[in-house]
C-alpha positions in Angstrom: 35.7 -30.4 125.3 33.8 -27.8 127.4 35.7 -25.3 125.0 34.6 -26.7 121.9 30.7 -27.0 123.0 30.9 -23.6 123.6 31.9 -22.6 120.4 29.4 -25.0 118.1 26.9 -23.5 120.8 27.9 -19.8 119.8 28.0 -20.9 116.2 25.1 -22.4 116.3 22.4 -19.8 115.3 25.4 -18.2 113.1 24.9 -17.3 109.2 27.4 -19.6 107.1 28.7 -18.8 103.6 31.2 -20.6 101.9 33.1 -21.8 105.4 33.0 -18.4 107.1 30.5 -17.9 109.6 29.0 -14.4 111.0 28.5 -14.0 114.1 25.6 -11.8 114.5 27.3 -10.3 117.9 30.5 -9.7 117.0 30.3 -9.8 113.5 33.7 -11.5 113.9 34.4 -14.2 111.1 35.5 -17.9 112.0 36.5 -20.4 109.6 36.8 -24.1 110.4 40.0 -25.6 108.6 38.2 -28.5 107.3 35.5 -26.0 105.9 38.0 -23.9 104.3 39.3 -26.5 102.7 36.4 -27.8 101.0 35.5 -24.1 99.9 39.1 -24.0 98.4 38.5 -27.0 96.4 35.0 -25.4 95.1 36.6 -22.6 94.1 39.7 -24.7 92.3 37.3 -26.9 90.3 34.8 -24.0 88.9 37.7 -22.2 88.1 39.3 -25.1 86.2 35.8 -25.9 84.5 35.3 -22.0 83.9 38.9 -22.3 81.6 38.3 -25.3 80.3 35.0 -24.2 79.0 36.4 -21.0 77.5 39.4 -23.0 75.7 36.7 -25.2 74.8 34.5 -22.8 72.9 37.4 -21.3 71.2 39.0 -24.4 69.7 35.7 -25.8 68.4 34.7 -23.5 65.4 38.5 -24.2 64.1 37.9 -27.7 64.3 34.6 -27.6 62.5 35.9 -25.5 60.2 38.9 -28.0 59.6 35.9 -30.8 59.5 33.5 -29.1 56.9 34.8 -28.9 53.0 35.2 -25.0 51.8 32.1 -23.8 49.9 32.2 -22.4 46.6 29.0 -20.5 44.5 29.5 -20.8 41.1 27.1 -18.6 38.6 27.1 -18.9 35.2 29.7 -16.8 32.9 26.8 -14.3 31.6 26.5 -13.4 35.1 29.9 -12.3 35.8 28.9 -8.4 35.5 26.0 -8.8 37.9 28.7 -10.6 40.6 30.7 -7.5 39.7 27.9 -5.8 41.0 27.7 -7.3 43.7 30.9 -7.1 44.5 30.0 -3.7 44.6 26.9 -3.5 46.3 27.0 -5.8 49.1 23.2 -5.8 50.0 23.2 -8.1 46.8 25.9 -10.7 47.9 25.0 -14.1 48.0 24.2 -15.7 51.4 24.6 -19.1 52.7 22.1 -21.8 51.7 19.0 -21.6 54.0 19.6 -18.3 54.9 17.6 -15.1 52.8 19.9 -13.8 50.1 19.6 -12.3 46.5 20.9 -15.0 44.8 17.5 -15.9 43.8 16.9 -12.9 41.9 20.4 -13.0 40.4 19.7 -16.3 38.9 16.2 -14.8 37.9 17.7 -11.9 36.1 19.9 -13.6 34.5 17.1 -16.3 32.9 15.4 -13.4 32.2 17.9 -11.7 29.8 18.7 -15.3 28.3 14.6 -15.5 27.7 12.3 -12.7 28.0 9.6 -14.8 27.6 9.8 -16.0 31.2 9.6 -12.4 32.5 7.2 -12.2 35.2 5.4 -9.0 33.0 5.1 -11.5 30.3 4.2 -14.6 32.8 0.2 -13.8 34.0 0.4 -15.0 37.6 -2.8 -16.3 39.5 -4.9 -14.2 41.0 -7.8 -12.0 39.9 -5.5 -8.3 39.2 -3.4 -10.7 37.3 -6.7 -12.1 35.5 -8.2 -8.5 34.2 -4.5 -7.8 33.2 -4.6 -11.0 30.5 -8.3 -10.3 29.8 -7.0 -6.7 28.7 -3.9 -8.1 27.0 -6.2 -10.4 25.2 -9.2 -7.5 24.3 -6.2 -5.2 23.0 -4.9 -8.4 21.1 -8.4 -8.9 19.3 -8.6 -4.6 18.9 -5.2 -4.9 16.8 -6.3 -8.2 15.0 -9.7 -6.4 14.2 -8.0 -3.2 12.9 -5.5 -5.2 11.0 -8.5 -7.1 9.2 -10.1 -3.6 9.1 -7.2 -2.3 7.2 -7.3 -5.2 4.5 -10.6 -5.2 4.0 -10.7 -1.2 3.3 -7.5 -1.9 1.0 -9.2 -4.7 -1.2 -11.9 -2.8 -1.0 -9.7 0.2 -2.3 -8.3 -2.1 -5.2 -11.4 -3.2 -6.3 -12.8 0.0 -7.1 -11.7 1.6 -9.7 -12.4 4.8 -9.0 -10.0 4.7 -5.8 -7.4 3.0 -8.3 -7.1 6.2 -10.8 -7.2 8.4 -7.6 -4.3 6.4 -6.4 -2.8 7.1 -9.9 -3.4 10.9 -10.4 -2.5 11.5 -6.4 -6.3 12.7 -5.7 -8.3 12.8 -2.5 -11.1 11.3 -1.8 -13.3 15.0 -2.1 -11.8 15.6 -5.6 -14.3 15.0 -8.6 -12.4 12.7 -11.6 -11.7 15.0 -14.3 -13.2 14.3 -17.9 -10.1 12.3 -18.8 -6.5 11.7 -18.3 -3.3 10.0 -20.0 -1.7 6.7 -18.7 2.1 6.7 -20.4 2.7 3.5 -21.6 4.9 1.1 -19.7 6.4 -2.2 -19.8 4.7 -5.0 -20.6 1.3 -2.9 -20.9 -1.6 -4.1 -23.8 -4.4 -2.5 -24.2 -6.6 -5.5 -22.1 -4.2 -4.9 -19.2 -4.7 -0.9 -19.0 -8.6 -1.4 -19.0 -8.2 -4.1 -16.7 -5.7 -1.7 -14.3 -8.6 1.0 -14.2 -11.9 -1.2 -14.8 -12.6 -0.1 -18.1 -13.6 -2.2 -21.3 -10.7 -2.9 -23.5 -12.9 -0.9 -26.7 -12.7 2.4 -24.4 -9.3 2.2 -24.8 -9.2 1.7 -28.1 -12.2 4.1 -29.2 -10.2 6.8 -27.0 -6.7 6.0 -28.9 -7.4 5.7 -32.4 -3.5 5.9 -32.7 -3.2 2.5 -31.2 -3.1 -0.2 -34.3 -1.9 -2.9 -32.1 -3.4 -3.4 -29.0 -0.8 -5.9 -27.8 2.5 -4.6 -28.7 1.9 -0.7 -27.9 5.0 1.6 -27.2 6.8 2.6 -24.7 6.4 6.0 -23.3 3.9 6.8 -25.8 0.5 8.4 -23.7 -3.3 7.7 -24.4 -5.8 9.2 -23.2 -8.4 7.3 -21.0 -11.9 8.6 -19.5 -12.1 7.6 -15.7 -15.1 5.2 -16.7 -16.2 3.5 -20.1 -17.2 6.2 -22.1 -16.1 8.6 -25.3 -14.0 11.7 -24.6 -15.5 13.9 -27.2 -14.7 17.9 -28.2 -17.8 19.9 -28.9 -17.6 20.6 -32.7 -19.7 23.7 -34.1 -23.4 22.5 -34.9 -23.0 20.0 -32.4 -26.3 19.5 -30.1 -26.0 17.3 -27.0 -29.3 15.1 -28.1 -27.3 14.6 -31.7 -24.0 13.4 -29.7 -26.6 11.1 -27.0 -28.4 9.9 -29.9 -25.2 9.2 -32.5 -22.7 8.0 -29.8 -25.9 5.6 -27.9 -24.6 8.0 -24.6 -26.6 8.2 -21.3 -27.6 11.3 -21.5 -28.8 11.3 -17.2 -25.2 9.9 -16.5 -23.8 12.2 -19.4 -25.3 15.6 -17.4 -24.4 14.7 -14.0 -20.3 13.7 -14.5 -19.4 16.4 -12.4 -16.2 17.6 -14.7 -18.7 17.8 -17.8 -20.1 20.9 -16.1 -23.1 20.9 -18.1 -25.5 23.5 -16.6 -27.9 23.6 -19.8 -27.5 20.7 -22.5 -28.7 23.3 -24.7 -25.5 25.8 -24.3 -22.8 23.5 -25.4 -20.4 25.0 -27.0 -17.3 24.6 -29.6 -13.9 23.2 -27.8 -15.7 21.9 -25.2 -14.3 18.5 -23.8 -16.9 16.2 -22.8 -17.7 13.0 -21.4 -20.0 11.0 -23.5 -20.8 7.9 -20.5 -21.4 4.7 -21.7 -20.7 6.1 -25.0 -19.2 4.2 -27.7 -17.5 5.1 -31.3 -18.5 1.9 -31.9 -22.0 2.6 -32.5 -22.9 1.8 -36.3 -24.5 4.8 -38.1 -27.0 3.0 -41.1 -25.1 3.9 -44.3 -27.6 6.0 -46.9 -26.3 2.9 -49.4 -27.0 -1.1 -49.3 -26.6 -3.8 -51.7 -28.0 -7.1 -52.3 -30.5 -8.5 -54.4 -34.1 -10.0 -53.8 -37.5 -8.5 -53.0 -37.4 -5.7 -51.0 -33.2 -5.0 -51.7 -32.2 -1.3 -51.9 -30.3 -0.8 -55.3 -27.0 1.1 -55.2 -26.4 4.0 -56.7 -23.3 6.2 -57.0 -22.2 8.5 -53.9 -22.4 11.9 -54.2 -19.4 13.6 -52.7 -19.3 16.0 -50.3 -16.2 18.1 -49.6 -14.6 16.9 -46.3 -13.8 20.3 -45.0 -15.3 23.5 -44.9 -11.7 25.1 -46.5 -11.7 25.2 -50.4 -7.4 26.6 -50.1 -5.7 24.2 -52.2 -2.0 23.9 -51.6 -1.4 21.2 -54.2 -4.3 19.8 -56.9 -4.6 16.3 -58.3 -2.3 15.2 -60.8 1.2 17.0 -59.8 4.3 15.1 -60.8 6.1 13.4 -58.0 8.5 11.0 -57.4 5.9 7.9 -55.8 5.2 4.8 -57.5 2.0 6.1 -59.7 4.2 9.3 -60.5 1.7 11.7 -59.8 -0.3 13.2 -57.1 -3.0 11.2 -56.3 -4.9 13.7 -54.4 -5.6 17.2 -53.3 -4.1 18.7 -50.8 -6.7 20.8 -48.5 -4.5 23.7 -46.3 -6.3 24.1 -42.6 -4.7 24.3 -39.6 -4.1 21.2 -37.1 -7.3 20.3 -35.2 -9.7 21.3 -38.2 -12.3 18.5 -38.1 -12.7 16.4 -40.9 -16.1 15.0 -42.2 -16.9 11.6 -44.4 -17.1 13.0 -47.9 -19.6 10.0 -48.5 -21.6 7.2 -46.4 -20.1 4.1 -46.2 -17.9 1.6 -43.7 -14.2 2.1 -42.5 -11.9 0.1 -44.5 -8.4 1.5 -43.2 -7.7 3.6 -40.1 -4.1 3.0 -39.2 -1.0 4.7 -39.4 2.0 4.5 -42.7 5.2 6.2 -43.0 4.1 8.0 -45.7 0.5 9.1 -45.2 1.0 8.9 -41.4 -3.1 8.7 -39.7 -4.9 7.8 -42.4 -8.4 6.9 -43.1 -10.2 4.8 -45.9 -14.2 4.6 -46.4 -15.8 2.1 -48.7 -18.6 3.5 -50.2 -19.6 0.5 -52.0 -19.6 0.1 -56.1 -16.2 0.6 -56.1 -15.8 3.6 -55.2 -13.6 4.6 -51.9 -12.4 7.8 -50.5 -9.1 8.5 -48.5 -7.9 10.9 -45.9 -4.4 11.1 -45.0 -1.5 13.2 -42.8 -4.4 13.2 -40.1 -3.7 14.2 -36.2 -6.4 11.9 -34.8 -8.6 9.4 -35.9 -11.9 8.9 -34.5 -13.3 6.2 -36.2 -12.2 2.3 -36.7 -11.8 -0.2 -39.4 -15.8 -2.0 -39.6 -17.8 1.4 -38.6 -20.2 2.6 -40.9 -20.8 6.4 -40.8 -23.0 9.0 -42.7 -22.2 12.1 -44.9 -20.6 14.6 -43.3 -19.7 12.3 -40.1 -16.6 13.5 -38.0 -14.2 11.1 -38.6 -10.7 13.1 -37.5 -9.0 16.5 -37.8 -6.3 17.8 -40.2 -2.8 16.7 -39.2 1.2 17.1 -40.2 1.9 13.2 -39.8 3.7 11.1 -42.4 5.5 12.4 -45.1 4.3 16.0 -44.8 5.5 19.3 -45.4 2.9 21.3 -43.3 -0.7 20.9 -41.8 -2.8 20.0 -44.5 -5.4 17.4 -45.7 -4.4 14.7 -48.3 -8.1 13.9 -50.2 -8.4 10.9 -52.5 -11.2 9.5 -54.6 -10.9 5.8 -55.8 -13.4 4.2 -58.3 -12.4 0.3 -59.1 -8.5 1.0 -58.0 -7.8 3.9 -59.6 -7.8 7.3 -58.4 -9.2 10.2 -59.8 -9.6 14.4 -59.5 -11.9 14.8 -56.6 -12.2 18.0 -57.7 -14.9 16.8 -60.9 -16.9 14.9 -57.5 -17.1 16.9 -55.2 -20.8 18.9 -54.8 
């Protein structure tokens, strides 16, 4: 007993750990059998719960695993080269739900290429960059729209003007002047109404320019006319021509007349012979007051036979009145005047176009009804320059010497005709 006390005594200021106490003398270690076993049975049990919580953590993940169904991301089959891409690139795998991942985008891409419509660049966003960005889309919008309208307007404009029209047509700039005339080939389906109406001209220009046209609805194809660029007469400057005559005898405006650029008219005065002018506003319609009238009553001119001028200024007879031939009167009916093609021919008496057409055996050919009776006849002409209803003067242009028709040369057939029967001009002419 003594023993023991002595020992708790010595052990009593002693430093215990885990059963073993130090002696701070000795440093000599004494353990107590009931404390070691109590320190054993610490150390058994937090070695057993140290295991058991190892095996613990291990097996649980496998059991959750076992617990929660597989998970499976399905995309769409137009997708399958972007998962290939993935595949490929694994910063563009698809993550768990919850966690940050591509997939997002993926799907976006892929709505994107099914509808570009929904792309963000098309898709303004909120906020105030994204705001001006529409307000620009939208000014550029109404710029196009504007410059659209813009263009329309300018090309009505251009097809209402018929000036732009015939520059269209010839291929001519907008600095070129319009020449004194030009010729329009005949096409399909073409009158005379629809080329004036093509070029915004009056239907007469077209016919006062073509005398060759004797229907003005059925015209042929291929043939070419010749049209001024605005209503008017193209007219070639005959010797003895002044320019007042041709304003006064064609009603012309002789203001309009001097400035048509083309006409290059520096003094009206120095016209000259082969010049081609154009007479604006002019019109071969304009009725010259025949030197003859009839009627009766107070104040009635009496009629009086025409005296007969000759209808050129070549006297070279290549075949006189009265030659046998093989027609239906069995003679020649006329004299035959030589001059070469283009030699103008004058009215051999006052008096209004009966005939100006075009026959398979006189070709162009002119008749004038002088009144009384009497009636004169030009034929195998090369133009015409008058109608059937004008009336013209002695001596008035009327065409030039031609090879048309039944002809064997340039020459000009001359006939004079008193009550249906013709006769030697040759005894009438003065």
């Amino acid at each position: 007993m003594l023993r023991q006390a002595e020992a708790r005594s010595r052990f009593a200021g002693a430093d215990l750990l885990g059963g073993w106490a130090l002696d701070d003398q000795s440093r000599l270690l004494r353990v107590a059998p009931a404390d070691r076993r109590t320190s054993l049975i610490i150390v058994l049990i937090a070695a057993i719960a140290a295991m058991a919580a190892v095996v613990f953590d291990l097996r649980l993940p496998a059991a959750v695993q076992q617990q929660l169904p597989p998970v499976t991301i399905e995309l769409p089959q137009s997708t399958a080269p972007a998962a290939s891409a993935n595949a490929a690139d694994p910063t563009t795998a698809p993550a768990l739900e919850g966690a940050p991942t591509n997939a997002s985008a993926t799907a976006d891409s892929v709505r994107l290429a099914a509808d570009p419509s929904t792309s963000p660049a098309n898709t303004p966003a909120e906020g105030p960059a994204n705001t001006t960005a529409a307000a620009d889309v939208t000014a550029a919008n109404d710029e196009q729209t504007a410059a659209t309208d813009a263009a329309s307007s300018t090309e009505s404009a251009t097809l209402a003007d018929p000036a732009s029209r015939l520059r269209n047509y010839l291929g001519l700039s907008a600095g070129v002047q319009l020449p004194v005339s030009f010729v329009y080939t005949i096409e399909a389906g073409d009158t005379a109404s629809s080329i004036a109406d093509a070029f915004g001209l009056n239907e007469a220009t077209v016919l006062f320019n073509n005398f060759d046209i004797y229907d003005p609805n059925q015209l042929t194809i291929g043939h070419e006319i010749v049209l001024p660029p605005v209503d008017g007469l193209v007219y070639t400057v005959q010797p003895g021509d002044a320019f007042s005559s041709l304003m006064h005898k064609f009603q012309a405006d002789e203001a309009l007349t001097l400035a048509w650029p083309a006409n290059e008219i520096s003094n009206p005065q120095q016209i000259y012979a082969g010049q081609t002018l154009l007479l604006v506003q002019g019109s071969a319609s304009v009725v010259s007051t025949p030197s003859i009238s009839s009627g009766s009553g107070a104040g009635a001119a009496v009629w009086s036979p025409p005296i007969f001028k000759w209808p050129l200024g070549y006297d070279r007879i290549s075949d006189p009145f009265g030659t046998p031939r093989g027609n239906a009167y069995g003679y020649h009916t006329g004299v035959d005047f030589t001059a070469p093609v283009g030699t103008i021919v004058g009215s051999t008496a006052a008096g209004q176009i009966s005939v100006a057409t075009w026959g398979p055996s006189y070709g162009n050919w002119i008749e004038i009804d002088h009144g009384g009776g009497y009636k004169s006849r030009y034929a195998h002409l090369d133009e015409i320059w008058v109608w059937e209803g004008q009336w013209v003067s002695a001596n008035e242009f009327i065409g030039t010497v031609g090879n048309t028709g039944n002809s064997s040369g340039a020459h000009l057939h001359f006939e004079i005709i008193i009550n249906g029967a013709a006769v030697d001009p040759l005894g009438r002419l003065e």
